[in-house]
DOKOLMI-325731 format. One record per residue (C-alpha): x, y, z. Coordinates in steps of 0.001 Angstrom, whole numbers. Example, Ala and Ser with C-alpha at 12.3 -4.5 7.8 and 13.67 -1.06 7.14 Angstrom:
<recs>
u = 12300 | v = -4500 | w = 7800 $
u = 13670 | v = -1060 | w = 7140 $
</recs>
This chain:
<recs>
u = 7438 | v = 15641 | w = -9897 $
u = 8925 | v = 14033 | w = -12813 $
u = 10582 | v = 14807 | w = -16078 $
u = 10009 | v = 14673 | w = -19579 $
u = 11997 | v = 14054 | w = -23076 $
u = 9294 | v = 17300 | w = -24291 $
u = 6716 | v = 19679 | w = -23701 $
u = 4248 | v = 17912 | w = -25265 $
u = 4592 | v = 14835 | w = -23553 $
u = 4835 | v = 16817 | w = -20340 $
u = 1675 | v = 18303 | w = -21012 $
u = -186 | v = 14889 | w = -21664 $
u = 1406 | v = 13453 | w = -18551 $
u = -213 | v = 16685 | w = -17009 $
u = -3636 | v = 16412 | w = -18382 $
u = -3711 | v = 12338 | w = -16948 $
u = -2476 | v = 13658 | w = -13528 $
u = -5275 | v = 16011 | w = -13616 $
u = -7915 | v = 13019 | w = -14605 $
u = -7742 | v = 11242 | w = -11245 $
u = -8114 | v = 14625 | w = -9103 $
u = -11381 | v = 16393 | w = -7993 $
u = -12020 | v = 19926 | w = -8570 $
u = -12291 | v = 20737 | w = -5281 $
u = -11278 | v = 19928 | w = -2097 $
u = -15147 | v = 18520 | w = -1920 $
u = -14199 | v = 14460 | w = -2709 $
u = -17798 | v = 13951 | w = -4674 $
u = -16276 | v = 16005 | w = -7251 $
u = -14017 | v = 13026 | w = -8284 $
u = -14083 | v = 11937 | w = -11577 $
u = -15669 | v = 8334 | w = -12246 $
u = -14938 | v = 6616 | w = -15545 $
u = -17955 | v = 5448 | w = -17891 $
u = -19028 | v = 1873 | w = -16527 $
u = -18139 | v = 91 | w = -19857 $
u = -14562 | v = 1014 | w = -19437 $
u = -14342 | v = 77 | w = -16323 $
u = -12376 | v = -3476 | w = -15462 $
u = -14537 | v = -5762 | w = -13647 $
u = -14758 | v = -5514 | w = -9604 $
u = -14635 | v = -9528 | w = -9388 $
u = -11841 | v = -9581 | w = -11678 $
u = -9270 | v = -12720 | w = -9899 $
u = -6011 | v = -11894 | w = -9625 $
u = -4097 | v = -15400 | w = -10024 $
u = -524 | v = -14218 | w = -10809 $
u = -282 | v = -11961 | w = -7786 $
u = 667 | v = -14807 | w = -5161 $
u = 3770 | v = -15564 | w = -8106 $
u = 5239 | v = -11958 | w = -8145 $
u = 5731 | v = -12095 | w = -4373 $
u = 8976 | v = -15217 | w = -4134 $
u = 8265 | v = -17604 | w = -1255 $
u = 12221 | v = -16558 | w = 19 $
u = 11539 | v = -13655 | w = 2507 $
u = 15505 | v = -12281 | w = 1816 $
u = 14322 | v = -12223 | w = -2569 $
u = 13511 | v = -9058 | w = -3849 $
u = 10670 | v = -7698 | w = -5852 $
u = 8425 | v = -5201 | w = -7886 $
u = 5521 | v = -3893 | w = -5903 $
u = 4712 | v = -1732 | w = -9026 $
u = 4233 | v = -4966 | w = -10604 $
u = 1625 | v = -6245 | w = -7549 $
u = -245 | v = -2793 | w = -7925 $
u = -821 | v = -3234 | w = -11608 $
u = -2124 | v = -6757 | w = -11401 $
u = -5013 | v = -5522 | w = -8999 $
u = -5918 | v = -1993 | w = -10170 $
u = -7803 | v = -836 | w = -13535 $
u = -7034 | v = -2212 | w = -16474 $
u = -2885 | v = -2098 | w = -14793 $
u = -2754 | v = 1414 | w = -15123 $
u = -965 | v = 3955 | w = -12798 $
u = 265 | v = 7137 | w = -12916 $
u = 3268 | v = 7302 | w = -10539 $
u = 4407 | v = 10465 | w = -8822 $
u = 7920 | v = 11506 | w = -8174 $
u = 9006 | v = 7386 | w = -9855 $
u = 13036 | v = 8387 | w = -10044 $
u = 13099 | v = 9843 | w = -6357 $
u = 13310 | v = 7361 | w = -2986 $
u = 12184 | v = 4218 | w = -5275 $
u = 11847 | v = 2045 | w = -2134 $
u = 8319 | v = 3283 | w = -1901 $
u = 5844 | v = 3772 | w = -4215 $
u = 2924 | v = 6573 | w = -4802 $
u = 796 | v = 6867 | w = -7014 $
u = -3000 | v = 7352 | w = -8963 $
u = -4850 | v = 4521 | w = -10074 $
u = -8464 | v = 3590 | w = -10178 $
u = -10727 | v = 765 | w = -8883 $
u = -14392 | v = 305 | w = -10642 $
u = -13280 | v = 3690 | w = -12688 $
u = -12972 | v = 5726 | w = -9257 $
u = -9365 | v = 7284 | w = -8468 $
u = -7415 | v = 5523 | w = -5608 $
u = -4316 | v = 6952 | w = -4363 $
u = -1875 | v = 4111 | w = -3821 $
u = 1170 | v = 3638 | w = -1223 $
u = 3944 | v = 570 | w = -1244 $
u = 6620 | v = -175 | w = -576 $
u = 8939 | v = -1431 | w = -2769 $
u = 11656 | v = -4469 | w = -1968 $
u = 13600 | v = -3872 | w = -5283 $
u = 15546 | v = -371 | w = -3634 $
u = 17047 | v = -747 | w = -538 $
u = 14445 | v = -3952 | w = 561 $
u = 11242 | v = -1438 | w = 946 $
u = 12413 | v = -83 | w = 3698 $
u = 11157 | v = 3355 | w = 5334 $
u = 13981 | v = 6070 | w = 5161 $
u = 13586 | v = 9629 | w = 5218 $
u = 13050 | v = 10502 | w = 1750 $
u = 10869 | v = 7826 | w = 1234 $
u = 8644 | v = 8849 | w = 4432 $
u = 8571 | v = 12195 | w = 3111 $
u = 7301 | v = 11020 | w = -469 $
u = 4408 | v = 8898 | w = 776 $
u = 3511 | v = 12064 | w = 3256 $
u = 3658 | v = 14023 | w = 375 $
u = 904 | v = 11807 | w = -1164 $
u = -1095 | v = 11294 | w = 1895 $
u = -1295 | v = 14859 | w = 2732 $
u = -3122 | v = 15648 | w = -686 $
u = -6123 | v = 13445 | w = 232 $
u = -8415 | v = 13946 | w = 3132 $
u = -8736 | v = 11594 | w = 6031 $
u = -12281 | v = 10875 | w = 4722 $
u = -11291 | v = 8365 | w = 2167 $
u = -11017 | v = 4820 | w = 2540 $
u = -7522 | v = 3447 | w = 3782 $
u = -7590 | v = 67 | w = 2910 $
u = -3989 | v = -1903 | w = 3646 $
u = -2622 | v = -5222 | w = 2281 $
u = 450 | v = -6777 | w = 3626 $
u = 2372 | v = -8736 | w = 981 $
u = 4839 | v = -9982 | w = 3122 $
u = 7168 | v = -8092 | w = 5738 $
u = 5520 | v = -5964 | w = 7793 $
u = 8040 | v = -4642 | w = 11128 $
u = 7898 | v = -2259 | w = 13812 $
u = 7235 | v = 1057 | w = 13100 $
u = 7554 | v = 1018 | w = 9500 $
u = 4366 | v = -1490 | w = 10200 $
u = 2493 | v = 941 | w = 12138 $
u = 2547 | v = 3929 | w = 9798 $
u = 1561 | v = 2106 | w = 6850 $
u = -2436 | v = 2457 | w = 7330 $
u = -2031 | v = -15 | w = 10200 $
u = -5226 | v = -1098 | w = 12512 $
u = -3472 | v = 1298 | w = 15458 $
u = -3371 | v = 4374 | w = 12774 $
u = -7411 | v = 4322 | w = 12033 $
u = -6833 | v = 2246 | w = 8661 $
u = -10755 | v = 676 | w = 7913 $
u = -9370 | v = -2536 | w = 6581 $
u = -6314 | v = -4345 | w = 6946 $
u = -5444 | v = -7733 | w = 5040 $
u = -2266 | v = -10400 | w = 4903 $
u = -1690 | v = -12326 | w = 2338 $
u = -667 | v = -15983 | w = 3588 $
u = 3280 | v = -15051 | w = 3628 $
u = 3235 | v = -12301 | w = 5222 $
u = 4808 | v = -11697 | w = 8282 $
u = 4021 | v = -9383 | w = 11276 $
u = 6342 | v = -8620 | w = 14222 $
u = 7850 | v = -5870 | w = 15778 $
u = 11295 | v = -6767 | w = 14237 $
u = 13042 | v = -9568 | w = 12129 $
u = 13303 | v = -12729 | w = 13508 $
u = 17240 | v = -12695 | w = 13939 $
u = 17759 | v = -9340 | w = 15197 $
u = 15037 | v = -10051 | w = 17907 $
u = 17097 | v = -13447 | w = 19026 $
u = 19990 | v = -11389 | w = 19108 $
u = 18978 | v = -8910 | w = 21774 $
u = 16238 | v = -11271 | w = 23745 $
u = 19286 | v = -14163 | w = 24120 $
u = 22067 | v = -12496 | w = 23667 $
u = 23626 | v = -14322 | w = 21173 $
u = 23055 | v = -17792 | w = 22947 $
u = 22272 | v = -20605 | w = 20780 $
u = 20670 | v = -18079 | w = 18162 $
u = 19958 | v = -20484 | w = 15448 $
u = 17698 | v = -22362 | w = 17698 $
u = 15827 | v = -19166 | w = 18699 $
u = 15714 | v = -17675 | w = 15254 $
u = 13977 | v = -21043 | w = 14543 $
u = 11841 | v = -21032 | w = 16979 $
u = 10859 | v = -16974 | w = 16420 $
u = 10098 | v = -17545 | w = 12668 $
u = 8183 | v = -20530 | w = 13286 $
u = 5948 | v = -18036 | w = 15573 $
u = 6105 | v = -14940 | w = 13975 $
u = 6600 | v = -15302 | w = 10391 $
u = 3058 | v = -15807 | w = 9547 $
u = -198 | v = -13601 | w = 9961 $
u = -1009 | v = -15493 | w = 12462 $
u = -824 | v = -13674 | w = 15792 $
u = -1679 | v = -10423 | w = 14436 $
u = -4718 | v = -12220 | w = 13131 $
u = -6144 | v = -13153 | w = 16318 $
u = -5226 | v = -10109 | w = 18316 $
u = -7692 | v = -8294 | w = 15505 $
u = -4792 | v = -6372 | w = 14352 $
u = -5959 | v = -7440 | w = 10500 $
u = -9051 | v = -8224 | w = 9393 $
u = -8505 | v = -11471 | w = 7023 $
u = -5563 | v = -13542 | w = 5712 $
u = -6887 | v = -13985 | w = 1723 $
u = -5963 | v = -15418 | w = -1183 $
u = -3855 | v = -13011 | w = -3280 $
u = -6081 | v = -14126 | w = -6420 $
u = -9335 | v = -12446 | w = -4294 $
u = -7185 | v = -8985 | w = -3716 $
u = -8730 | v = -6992 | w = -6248 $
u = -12451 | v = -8504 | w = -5316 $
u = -12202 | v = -7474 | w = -1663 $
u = -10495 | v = -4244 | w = -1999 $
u = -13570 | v = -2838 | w = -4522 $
u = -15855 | v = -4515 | w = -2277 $
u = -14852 | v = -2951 | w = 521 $
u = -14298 | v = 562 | w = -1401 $
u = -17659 | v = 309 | w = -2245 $
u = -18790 | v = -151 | w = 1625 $
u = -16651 | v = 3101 | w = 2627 $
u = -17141 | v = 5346 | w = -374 $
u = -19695 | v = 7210 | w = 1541 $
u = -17134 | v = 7009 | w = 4683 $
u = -17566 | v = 10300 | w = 6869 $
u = -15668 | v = 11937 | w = 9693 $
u = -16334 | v = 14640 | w = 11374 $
u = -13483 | v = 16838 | w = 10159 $
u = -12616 | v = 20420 | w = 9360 $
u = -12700 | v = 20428 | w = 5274 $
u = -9712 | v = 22124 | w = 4187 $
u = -7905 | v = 22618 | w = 715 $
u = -4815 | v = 21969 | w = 2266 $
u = -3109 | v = 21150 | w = 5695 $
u = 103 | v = 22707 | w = 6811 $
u = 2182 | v = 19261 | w = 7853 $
u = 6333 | v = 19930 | w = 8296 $
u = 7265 | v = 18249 | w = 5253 $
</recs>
């Protein structure tokens, strides 16, 4: 789902594509890149806490997060010119293929529209429900656009927050607005952000695992892929499923 200035670069973009996939519907049959090429698991990430600004309302690139924690920064996006508020895409951890979903603050602030739900379905319906789901919340995380994303209530096996992240079934002034209506909103949007606009609460109710250090991102997330590679549910295998998309 993308296009190309030629054939021949078409066809190389092809042959990548075809690198990360199995070749079957069998998930052992996944490639695995040669261990010296592979970046290192305990690689720290120490620029990832800088690409995420400490405003909430300042955009930025989550391809740019992705790259700083995956393989060598490599990623092979799919469909990159349609519904840019979310990202998909192949990459690899420790030279195994990872399929990767984000969204992405610089179009329309990340949030979860139709075509963008449809493009990360698109994604998650070509893996199995087998694999790891591992989920890392950069910073807003609301409602239902919260819940879908590999959440804790959707069977996702680990969940993280980096420090600035913030959890809550809806921003902190359009939740003053309808639980005071209106009154003295300032002070209640205040007081909300002060309680919500952390991991905090979501912490303790075991709705995420850990609030980490972005710099430790990459460590965890191949530690804990190499916990659930041999993850296995008792499902129907199928080459395909037949979701409304």
């Amino acid at each position: 789902h993308d296009s190309f200035s030629n054939d021949v670069t078409a066809l190389r973009a092809m042959r990548r594509l075809m690198s990360f996939l199995p070749s079957s519907n069998d998930k052992s049959t996944l490639p695995v890149l040669d261990q010296a090429a592979v970046d290192p698991a305990d690689r720290l990430v120490p620029g990832a806490q800088r690409l995420v600004p400490d405003d909430p309302n300042t955009p930025y690139d989550m391809k740019n997060v992705i790259r700083q924690v995956v393989d060598h920064g490599e990623m092979f996006e799919i469909m990159p010119k349609y519904a840019q508020n979310i990202v998909t895409g192949f990459c690899r951890m420790e030279g195994h293929t990872v399929g990767v979903i984000g969204n992405n603050p610089l179009t329309l602030a990340g949030c979860l529209d139709i075509n963008a739900s449809t493009k990360a379905a698109d994604l998650f319906d070509s893996v199995t429900l087998n694999v790891p789901k591992i989920t890392v919340i950069t910073r807003k995380a609301y409602g239902g656009a919260y819940d879908v994303m590999s959440s804790k209530h959707l069977r996702g096996d680990v969940n993280y927050a980096w420090p600035g992240a913030e959890v809550a079934v809806m921003g902190a002034k359009g939740a003053t607005e309808i639980l005071y209506s209106g009154k003295d909103l300032e002070q209640h949007t205040a007081e909300y952000s002060e309680r919500f606009a952390n991991p905090m609460v979501v912490a303790q109710r075991g709705f995420i695992d850990e609030i980490i250090d972005p710099a430790d991102t990459r460590r965890l997330i191949c530690k804990d892929l190499e916990v659930l590679r041999t993850k296995d549910l008792p499902n129907i295998p199928r080459k395909h499923t037949n979701m409304p998309l």
